[in-house]
C-alpha positions as CSV (number, residue, x, y, z in Angstrom):
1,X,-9.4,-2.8,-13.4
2,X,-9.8,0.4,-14.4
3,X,-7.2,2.0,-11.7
4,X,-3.3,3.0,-12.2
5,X,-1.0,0.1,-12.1
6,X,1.7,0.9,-9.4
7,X,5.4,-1.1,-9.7
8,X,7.6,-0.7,-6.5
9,X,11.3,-1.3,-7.4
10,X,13.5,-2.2,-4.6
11,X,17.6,-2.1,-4.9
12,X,20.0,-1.1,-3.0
13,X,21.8,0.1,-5.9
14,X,20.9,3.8,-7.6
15,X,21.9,2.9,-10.9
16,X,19.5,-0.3,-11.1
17,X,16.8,1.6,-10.1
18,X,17.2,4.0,-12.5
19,X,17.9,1.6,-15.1
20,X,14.0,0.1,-13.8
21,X,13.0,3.3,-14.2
22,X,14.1,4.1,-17.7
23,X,12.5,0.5,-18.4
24,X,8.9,1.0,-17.6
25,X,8.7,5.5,-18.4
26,X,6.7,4.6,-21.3
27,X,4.3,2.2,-19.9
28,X,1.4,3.4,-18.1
29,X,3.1,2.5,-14.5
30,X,2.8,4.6,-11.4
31,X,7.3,4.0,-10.7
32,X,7.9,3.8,-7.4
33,X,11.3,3.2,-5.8
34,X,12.7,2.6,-2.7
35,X,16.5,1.3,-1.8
36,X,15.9,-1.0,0.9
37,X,13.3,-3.2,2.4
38,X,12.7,-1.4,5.1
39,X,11.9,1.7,2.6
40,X,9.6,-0.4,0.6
41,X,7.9,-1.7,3.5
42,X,7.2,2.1,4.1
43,X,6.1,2.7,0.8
44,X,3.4,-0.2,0.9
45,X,2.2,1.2,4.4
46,X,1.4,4.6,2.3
47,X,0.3,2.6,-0.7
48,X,-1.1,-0.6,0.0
49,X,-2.3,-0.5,-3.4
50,X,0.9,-1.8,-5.1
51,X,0.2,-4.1,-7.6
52,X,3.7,-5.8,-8.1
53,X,7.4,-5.2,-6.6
54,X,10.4,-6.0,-8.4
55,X,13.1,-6.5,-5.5
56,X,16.9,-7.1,-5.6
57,X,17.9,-10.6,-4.0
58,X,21.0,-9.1,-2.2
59,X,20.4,-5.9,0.0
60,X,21.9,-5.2,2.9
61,X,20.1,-5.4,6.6
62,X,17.1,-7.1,5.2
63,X,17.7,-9.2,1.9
64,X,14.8,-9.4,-0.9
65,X,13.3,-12.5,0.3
66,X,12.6,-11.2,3.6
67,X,11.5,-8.1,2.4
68,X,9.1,-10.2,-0.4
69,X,8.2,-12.6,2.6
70,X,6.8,-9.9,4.7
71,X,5.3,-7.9,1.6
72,X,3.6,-11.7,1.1
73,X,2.2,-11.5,4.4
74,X,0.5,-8.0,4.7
75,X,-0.4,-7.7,1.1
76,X,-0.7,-11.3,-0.6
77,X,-2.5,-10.3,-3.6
78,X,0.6,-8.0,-4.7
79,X,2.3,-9.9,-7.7
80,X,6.6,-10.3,-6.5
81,X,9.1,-10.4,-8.6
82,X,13.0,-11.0,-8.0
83,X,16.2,-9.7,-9.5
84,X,19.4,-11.1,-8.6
85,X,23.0,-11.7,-10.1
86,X,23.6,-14.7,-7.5
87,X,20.9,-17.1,-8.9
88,X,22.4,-20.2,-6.7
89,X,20.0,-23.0,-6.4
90,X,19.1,-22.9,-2.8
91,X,18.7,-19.0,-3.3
92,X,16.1,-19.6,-5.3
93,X,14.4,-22.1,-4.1
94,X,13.8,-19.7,-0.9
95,X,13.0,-16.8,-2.9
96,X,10.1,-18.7,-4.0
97,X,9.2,-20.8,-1.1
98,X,9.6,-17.8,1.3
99,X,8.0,-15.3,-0.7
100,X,5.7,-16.5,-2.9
101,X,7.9,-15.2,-5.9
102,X,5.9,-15.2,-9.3
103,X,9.0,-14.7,-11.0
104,X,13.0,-15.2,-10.8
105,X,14.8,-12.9,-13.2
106,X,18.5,-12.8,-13.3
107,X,20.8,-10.2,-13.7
108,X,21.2,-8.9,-16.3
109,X,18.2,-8.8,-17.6
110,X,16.5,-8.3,-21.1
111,X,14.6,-5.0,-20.5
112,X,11.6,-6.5,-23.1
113,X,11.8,-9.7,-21.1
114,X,11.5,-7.7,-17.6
115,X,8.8,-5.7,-19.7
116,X,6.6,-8.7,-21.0
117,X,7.2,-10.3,-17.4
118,X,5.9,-7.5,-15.7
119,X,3.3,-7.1,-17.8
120,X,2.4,-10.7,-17.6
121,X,2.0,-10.1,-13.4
122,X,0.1,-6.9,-13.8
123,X,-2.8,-9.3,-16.0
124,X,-2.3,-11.9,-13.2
125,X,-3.3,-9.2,-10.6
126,X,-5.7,-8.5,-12.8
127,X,-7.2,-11.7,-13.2
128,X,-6.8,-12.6,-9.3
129,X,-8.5,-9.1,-8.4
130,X,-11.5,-10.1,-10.8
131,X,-11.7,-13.9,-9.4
132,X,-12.0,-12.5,-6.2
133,X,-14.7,-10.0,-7.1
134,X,-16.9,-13.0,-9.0
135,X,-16.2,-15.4,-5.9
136,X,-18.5,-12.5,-4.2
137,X,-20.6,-11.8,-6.2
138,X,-21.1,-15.7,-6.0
139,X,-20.9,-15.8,-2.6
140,X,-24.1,-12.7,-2.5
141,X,-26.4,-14.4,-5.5
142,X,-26.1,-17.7,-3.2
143,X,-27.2,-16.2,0.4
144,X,-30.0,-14.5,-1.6
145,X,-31.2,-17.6,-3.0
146,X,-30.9,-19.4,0.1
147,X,-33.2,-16.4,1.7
148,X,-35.8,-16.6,-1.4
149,X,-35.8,-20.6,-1.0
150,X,-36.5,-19.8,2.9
151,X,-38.8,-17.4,2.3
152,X,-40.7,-19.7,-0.2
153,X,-40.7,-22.9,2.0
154,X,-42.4,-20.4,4.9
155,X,-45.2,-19.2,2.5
156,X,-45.8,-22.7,1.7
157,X,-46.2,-24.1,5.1
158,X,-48.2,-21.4,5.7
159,X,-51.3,-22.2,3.4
């Protein structure tokens, strides 16, 4: 992709994202942080270039799956990830229904298995991002064929 890989981590709680933080430093991640939904949801609106959020489950005023649920909606490419100590069932079942959730990771976590998962979600983008741009290219090589075949059947009729 050729552009800086931007992580949003989203907790309610300083120490976690600093612990995120501390994570990632020596990965080639634009760290972005925010401690609340409504604070990520800012930091999409000023860079809706996000590739993939972690986000806590349990925040208060807007929990991580609605938070994930509306990043889902206004940015569905973004890859989302969820951390959470309370991994009940039905919990998680949302999460992912609700959001779209690539990944349920529980705390606490293994910082290489955080590392390899977000790395894993950044080639998923990746991949996505580049499916996308082929489906256009596609989508441009078959209207100009159809145009050529057009243009073609007209010269014809027209000897």
């Amino acid at each position: 992709m050729g552009e800086n890989i931007k992580l949003l981590c989203v907790d309610d709680e300083r120490n976690v994202l600093r612990a995120l933080e501390r994570i990632f430093m020596d990965d080639e991640y634009e760290i972005l942080t925010a401690a609340s939904g409504e604070e990520g949801l800012a930091l999409f609106a000023a860079n809706p270039d996000i590739q993939v959020v972690i986000s806590d489950y349990r925040m208060p005023r807007m929990n991580g799956v609605e938070f994930l649920r509306q990043v889902c909606e206004k940015h569905p490419d973004t890859v989302r990830i969820v951390l959470s100590g309370y991994a009940d069932t039905s919990s998680v079942v949302s999460a992912i229904n609700e959001g779209q959730i690539y990944k349920f990771v529980s705390k606490p976590w293994s910082d290489e298995e955080l590392r390899q998962t977000v790395a894993k979600a950044v080639e998923s983008f990746a991949l996505h991002h580049k499916n996308r741009e082929l489906e256009k290219e596609r989508d441009e090589l078959k209207r100009e064929l159809a145009a050529l075949k057009a243009s073609l059947g007209t010269q014809s009729l027209s000897k």
